[in-house]
N, C-alpha and C positions, 0 to 999 in steps of 0.2 A: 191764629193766636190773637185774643180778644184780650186789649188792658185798660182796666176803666180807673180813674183818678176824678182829682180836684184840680182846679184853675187854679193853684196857690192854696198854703195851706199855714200861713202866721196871717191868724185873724183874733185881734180880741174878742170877738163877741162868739169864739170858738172854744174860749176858756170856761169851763161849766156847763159845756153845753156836749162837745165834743171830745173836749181834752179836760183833764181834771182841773179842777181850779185854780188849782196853785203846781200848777207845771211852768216851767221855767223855759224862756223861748229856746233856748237850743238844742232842750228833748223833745221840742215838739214835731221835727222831720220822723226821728227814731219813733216816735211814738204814732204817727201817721203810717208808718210800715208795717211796725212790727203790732201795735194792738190794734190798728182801724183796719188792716189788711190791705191796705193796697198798694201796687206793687208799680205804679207813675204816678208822675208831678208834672203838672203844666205851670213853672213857671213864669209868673207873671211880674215881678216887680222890675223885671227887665225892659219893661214897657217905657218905667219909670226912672230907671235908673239903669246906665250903661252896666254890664257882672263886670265883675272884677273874681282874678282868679285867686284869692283869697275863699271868696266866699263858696266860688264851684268846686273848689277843693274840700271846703269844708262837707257841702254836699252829699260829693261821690264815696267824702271817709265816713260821711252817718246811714249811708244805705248800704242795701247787702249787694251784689254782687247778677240778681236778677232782676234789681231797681233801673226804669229808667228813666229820663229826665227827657221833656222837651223844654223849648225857651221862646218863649214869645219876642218879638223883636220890640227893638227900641223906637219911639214914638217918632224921633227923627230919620228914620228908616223907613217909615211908613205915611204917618200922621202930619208931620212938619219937614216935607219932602219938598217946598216949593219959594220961590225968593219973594212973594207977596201973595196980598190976598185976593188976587187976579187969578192965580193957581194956574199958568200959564208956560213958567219955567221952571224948571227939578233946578234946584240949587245942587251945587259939590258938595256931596254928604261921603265923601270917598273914607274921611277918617274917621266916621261913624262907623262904620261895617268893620274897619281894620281892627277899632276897639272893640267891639263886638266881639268879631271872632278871637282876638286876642281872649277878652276876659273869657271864654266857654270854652277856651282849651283842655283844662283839667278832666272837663265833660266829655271832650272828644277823645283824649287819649287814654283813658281809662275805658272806653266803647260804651259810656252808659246815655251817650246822649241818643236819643231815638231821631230826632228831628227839631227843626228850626221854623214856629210858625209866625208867618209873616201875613197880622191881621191889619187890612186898607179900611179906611175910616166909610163912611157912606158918600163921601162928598167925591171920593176914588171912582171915578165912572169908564164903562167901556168904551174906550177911544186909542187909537195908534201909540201914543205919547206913553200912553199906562203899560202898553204892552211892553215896548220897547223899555220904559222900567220894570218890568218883573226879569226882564233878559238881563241886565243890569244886575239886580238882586244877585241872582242866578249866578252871574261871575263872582262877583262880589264876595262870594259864600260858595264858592267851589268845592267840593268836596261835603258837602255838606245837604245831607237830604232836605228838602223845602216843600210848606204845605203850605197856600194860599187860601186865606181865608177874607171872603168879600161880605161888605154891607151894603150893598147896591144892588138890586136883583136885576140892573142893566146887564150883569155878565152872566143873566141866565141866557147865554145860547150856545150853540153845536161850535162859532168858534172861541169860543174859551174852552170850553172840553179840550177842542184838539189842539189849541195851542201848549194847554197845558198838559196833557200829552206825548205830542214831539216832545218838549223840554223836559222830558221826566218830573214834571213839578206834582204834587199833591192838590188834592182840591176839600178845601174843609166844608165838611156837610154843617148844616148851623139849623138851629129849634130856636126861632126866636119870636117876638109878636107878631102880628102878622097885620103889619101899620106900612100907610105909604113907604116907600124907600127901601124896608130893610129884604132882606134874604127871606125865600118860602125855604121850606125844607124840597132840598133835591138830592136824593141818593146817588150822587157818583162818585165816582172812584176813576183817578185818574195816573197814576203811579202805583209800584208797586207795596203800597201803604196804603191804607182805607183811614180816613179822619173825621170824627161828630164830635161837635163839640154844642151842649145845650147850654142856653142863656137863660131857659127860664121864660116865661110868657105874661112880662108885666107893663101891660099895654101903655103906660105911662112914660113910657122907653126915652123918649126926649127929653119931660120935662123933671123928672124925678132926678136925687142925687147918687152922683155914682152908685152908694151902699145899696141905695131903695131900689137902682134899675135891676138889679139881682135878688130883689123878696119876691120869690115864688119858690115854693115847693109844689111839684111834678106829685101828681096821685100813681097809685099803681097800674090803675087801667091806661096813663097819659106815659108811663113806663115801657109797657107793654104795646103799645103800640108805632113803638119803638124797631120792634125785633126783626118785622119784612124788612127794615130798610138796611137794618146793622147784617141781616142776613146777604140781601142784596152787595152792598159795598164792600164785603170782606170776602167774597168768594173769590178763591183762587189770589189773595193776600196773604203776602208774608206775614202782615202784624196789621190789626185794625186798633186805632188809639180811639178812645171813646171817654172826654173831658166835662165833666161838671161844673159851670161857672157859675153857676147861682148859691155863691158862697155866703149870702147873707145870712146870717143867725146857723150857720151850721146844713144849711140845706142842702148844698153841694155831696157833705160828708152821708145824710139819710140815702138821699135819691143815689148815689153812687154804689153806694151796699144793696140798696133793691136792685139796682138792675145788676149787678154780681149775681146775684140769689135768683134774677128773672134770666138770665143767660145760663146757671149752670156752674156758675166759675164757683161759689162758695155754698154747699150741700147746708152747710148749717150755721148761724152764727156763733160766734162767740161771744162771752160773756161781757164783754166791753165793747161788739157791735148789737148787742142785745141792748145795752144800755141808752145808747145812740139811741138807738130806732125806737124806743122806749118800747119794748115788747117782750 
């Protein structure tokens, strides 16, 4: 089972482009399900701000019932994990995760959360210290499936696989530039969940601002050659999640329907993914 989404889906500059103009933000999930067609959400203002279950409640009551939700974790949970700029000692972030789990409850009891990904900054490098926080995590977030996604391609080797592995943790496959520091693309799969999530390939990656490190839209041949790897990672998977973050200008929302239409999952569009794709 193959479910392709957007990294977050309230974007102004999603208004006319994506969503109708004058859509109002709290049709905008309903309207990401039921007329864009897809059927996850990655998530993402969790990054930024701790959920509160107000809002996950709100969530679970505008999708239907084969919607699922993952949650990107909170920036102190990942990002501002350390007591100086030495990056030397993990600070007690213990009421971080509580709140965390706290607000994503309504996700979890309702069974539409899929999973919980927890993306390390590039400055996050392979060392003892790191390990022994994803072990952390891990407790932290008991019960709770976890998919590890790195911007260091120090953790390309044989043991992070197997550590992540033993821990049942997930390993997120990443399409990013291909510039000193960050992730090549590596097809593994390392739990019983397969994870790709693409950024987009806008070699400015560093110095550009947040919006702009996301302008790239994916062509159909850079689509398609996609498919040995999504082939590769989900064989013998429960569910392969498959994320679009290159949300600038709606890009997310195009490249996410083609590879739907390049997988198989949607025979034809419709007339409101017609209009997207402009075709």
């Amino acid at each position: 089972m193959i479910k392709v989404g957007t990294s977050g889906f309230h974007f102004k500059d999603w208004k006319g482009r994506v969503y109708p103009a004058n859509i109002q933000n709290k049709d905008m999930l309903p309207f990401y399900e039921k007329e864009l067609g897809f059927n996850t959400l990655e998530v993402n203002y969790t990054y930024y701000q701790l959920p509160s279950q107000k809002t996950s409640a709100s969530m679970v009551k505008k999708t239907s019932d084969r919607f699922e939700l993952v949650v990107r974790s909170h920036k102190e949970m990942t990002h501002e994990i350390w007591e100086d700029k030495t990056r030397k000692k993990i600070t007690d972030n213990a009421d971080v995760f509580a709140k965390f789990k706290e607000g994503i409850t309504p996700m979890m009891e309702s069974g539409k959360l899929g999973c919980v990904l927890i993306q390390f900054p590039s400055f996050f490098w392979h060392k003892k210290d790191n390990f022994d926080y994803m072990k952390l995590c891990l407790e932290r977030l008991e019960g709770i499936p976890l998919v590890m996604e790195f911007r260091n391609k120090s953790w390309v080797r044989d043991s992070t696989f197997s550590f992540l592995q033993e821990n049942n943790l997930g390993f997120c496959v990443v399409d990013e530039p291909q510039i000193p520091r960050l992730m090549p693309l590596v097809p593994q799969s390392t739990s019983n969940m397969a994870y790709m999530r693409l950024h987009g390939r806008n070699t400015d990656w560093f110095n550009a601002s947040r919006e702009e490190r996301y302008n790239y839209l994916y062509s159909e041949d850079e689509l398609r050659s996609f498919l040995p790897h999504v082939k590769s990672i989900s064989k013998n998977k429960v569910k392969t999640f498959m994320f679009f973050n290159n949300c600038h200008a709606g890009f997310a929302v195009k490249n996410g329907l083609m590879m739907k239409n390049i997988l198989g999952i949607i025979e034809k569009y419709s007339h409101q993914q017609r209009q997207v794709l402009g075709v």
